[in-house]
SEGU-65733 format. One record per residue (C-alpha): residue number from 0; residue in one letter; x, y, z. Coordinates in pm, 1 decimal. Example, Ala and Ser with C-alpha at 12.3 -4.5 7.8 and 13.67 -1.06 7.14 Angstrom:
% residues 2
0  A  1230.0  -450.0  780.0
1  S  1367.0  -106.0  714.0
This chain:
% residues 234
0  X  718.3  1581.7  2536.2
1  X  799.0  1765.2  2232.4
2  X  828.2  2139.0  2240.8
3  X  697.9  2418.7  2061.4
4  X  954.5  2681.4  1882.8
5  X  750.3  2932.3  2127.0
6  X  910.7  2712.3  2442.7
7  X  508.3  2600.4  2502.3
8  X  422.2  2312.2  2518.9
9  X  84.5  2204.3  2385.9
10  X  -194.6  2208.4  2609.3
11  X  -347.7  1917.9  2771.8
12  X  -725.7  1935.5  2782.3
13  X  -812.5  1826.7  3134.0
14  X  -1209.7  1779.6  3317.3
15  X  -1308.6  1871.4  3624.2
16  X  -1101.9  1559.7  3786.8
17  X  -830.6  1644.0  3626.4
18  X  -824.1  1347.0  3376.8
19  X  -789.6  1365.1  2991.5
20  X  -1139.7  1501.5  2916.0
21  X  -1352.5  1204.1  2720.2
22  X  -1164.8  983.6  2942.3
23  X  -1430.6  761.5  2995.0
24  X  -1614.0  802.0  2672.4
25  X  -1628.6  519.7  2470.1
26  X  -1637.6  551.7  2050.5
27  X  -1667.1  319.2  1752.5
28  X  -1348.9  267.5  1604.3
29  X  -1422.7  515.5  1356.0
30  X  -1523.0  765.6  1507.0
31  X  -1264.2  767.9  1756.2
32  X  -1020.3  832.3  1470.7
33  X  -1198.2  1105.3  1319.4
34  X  -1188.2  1242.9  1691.1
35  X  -769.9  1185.8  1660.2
36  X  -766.4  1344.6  1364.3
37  X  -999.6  1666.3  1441.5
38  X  -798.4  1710.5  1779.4
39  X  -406.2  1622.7  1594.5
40  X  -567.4  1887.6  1304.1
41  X  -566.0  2122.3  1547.2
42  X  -268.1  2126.4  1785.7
43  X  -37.7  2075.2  1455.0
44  X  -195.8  2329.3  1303.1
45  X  -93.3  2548.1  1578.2
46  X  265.1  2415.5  1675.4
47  X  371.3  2246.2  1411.5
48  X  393.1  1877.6  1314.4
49  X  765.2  1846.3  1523.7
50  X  601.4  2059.5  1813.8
51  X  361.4  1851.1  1913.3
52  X  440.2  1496.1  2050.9
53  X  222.0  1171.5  2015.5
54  X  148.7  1182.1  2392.8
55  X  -23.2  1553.3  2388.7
56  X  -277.6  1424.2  2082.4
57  X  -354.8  1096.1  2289.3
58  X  -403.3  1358.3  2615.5
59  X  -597.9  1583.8  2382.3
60  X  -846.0  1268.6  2255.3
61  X  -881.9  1109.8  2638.7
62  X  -644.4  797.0  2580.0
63  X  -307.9  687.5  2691.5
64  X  -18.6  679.9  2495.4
65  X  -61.6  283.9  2372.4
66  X  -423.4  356.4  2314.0
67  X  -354.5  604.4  2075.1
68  X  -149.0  367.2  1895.1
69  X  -414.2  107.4  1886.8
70  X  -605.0  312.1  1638.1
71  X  -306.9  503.4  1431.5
72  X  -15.9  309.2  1413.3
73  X  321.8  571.8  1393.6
74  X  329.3  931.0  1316.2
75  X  302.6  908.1  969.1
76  X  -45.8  700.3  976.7
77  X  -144.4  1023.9  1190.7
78  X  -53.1  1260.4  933.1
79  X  -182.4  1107.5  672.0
80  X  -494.9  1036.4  836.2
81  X  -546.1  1445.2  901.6
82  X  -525.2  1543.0  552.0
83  X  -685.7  1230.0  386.8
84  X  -985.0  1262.5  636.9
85  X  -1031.4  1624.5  612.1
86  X  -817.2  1796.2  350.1
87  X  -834.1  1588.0  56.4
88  X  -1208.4  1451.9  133.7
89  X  -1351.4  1417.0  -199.4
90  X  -1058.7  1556.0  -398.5
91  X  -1013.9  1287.7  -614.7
92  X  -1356.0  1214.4  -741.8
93  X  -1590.6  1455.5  -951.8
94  X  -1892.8  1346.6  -1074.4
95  X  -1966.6  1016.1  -789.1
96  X  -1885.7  1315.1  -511.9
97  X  -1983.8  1661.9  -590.2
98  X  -2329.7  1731.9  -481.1
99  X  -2578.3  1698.9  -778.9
100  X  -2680.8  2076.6  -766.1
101  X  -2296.4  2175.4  -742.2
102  X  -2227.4  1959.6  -1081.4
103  X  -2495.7  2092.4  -1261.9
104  X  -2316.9  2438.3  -1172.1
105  X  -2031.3  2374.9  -1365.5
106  X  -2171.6  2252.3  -1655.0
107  X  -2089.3  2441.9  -2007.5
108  X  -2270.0  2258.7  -2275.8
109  X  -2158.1  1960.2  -2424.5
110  X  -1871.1  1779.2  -2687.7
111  X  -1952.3  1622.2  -2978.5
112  X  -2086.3  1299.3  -2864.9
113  X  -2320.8  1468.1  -2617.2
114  X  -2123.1  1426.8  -2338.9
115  X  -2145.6  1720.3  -2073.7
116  X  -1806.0  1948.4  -2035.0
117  X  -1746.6  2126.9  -1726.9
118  X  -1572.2  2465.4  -1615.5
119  X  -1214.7  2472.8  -1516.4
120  X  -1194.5  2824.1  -1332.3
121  X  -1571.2  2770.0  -1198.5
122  X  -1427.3  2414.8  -1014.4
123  X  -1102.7  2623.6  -903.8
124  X  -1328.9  2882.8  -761.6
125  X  -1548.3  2666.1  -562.3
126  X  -1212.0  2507.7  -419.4
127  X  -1097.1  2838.0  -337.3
128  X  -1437.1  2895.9  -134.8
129  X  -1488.2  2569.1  49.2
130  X  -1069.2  2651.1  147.2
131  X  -1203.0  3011.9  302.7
132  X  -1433.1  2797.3  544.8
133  X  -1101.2  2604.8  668.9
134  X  -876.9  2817.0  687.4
135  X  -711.9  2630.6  1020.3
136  X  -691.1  2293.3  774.1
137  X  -513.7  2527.6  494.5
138  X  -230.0  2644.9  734.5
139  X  -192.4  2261.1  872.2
140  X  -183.6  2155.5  472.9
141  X  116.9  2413.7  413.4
142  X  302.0  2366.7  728.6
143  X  350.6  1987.7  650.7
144  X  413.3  2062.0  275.0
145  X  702.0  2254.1  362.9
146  X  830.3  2056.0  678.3
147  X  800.6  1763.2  441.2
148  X  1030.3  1875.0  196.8
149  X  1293.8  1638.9  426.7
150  X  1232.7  1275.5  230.7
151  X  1245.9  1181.9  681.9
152  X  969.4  1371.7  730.1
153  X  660.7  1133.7  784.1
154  X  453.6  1325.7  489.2
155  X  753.3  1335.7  196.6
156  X  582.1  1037.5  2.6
157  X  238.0  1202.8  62.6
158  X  326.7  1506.5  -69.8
159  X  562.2  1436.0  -341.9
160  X  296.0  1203.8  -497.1
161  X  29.4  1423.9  -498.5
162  X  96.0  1649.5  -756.5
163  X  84.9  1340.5  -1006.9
164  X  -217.3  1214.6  -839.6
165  X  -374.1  1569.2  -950.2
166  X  -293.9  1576.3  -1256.9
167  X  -438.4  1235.4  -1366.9
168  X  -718.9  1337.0  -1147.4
169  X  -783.0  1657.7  -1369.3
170  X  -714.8  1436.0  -1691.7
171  X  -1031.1  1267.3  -1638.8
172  X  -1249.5  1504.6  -1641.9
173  X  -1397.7  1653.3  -1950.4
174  X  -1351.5  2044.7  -1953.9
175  X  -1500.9  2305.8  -2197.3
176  X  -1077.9  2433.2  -2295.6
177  X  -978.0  2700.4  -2537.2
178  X  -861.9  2576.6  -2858.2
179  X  -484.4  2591.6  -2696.5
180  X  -491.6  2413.9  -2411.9
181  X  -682.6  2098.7  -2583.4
182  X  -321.1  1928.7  -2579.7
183  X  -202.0  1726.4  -2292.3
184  X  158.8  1984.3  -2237.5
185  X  -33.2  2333.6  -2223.5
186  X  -304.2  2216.4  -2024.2
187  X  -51.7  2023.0  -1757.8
188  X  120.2  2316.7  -1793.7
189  X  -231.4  2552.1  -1729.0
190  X  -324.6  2292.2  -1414.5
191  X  29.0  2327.7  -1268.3
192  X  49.9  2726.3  -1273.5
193  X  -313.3  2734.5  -1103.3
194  X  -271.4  2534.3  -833.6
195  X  111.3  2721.3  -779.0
196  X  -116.0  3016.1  -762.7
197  X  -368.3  2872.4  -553.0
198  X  -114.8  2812.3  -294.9
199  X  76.8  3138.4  -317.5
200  X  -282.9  3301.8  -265.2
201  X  -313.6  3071.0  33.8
202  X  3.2  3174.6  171.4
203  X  -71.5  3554.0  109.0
204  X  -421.5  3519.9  308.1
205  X  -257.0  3326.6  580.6
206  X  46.2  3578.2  627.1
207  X  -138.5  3893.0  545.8
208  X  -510.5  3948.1  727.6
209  X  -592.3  4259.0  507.6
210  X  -618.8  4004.9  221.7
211  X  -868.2  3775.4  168.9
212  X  -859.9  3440.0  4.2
213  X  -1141.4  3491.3  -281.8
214  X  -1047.8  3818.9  -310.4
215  X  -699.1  3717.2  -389.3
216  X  -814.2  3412.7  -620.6
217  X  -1003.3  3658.2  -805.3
218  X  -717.5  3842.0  -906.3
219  X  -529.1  3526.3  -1027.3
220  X  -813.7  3430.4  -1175.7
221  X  -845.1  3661.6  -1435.7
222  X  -477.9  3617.7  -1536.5
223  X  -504.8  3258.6  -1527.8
224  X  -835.9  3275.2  -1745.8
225  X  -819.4  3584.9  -1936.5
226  X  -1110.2  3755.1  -2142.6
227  X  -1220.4  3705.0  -2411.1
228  X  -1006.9  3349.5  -2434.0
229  X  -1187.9  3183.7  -2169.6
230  X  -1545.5  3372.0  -2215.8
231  X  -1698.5  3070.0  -2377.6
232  X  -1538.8  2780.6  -2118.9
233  X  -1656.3  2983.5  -1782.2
């Protein structure tokens, strides 16, 4: 079993007989793999992706070693499985996803045609806050992003693709912009330095527990969308 850079390995959850707890319990495929990837979530987000083994996240989710297999293939159908199912939930998708009353909230009139245009720092700061309810997820999303910076590492491809992915994500939708960040360079260029500073506040909150997340986005936020530039597009 793998260790932990602490020299611990990670625990395995045991009942009363001193079997894997859930041993017994039977699950629909699918919700035996959101099980794997709550438990993995955790134990990875403590130890690290390299300090926890395959066999302590099948003892952790009551299965043996082959039976954990049967539902995620290798490590990296694991990994991707945590994030996908948890961290990037709804990520990709705006208006089919967002709860109706949440949309509405970032609306800001509408273009030309009539179309509604939405709120670029309002969206960022409702990321921020659904981030400061998961803050154990957060510190599992950048532990793997910088253990993956190894093209071995099981989330390289995940990571290095997502970026892109984002940025044709944020192309789609229609925001209410300032006159110069209309063109597609200065607002890739906007999207890119926000989310840099959405992970730099992460970091801060994560490293420093006198600073809070929302607090900290706050403070970027007002650089990032400065008065009175932005005053019409909030």
């Amino acid at each position: 079993m793998s260790m932990s850079s602490k020299g611990r390995r990670p625990p395995i959850h045991t009942g009363a007989a001193g079997r894997p707890i859930n041993h017994h319990e039977r699950l629909a495929p699918q919700k035996r793999r959101a099980r794997i990837a709550k438990e993995a979530a955790r134990l990875i987000a403590r130890y690290g992706s390299y300090g926890v083994s395959m066999q302590a996240i099948a003892d952790a989710v009551g299965l043996t070693l082959p039976g954990l297999y049967h539902y995620v293939r290798n490590r990296e159908e694991l990994l991707s499985l945590i994030i996908e199912t948890y961290y990037d939930d709804g990520a990709f998708s705006f208006e089919s996803s967002l709860p109706p009353e949440e949309l509405r909230g970032l609306e800001v009139g509408r273009d030309e045609q009539g179309r509604k245009l939405y709120s670029l720092p309002r969206y960022l700061n409702g990321i921020v806050k659904r981030n400061a309810q998961r803050m154990e997820l957060v510190m599992l999303f950048m532990r793997l992003a910088v253990e993956a910076h190894d093209p071995q590492h099981p989330a390289y491809g995940y990571y290095r693709g997502r970026h892109a992915k984002m940025i044709g994500f944020m192309d789609g939708i229609r925001w209410k912009l300032p006159d110069g960040y209309r063109g597609q360079e200065a607002f890739h260029g906007l999207v890119r330095t926000a989310y840099c500073a959405m992970d730099g506040v992460q970091v801060q909150a994560l490293t420093n527990p006198d600073d809070g997340i929302i607090e900290l986005w706050a403070k970027a936020d007002r650089v990032l969308f400065p008065s009175p530039e932005w005053d019409g597009c909030r």
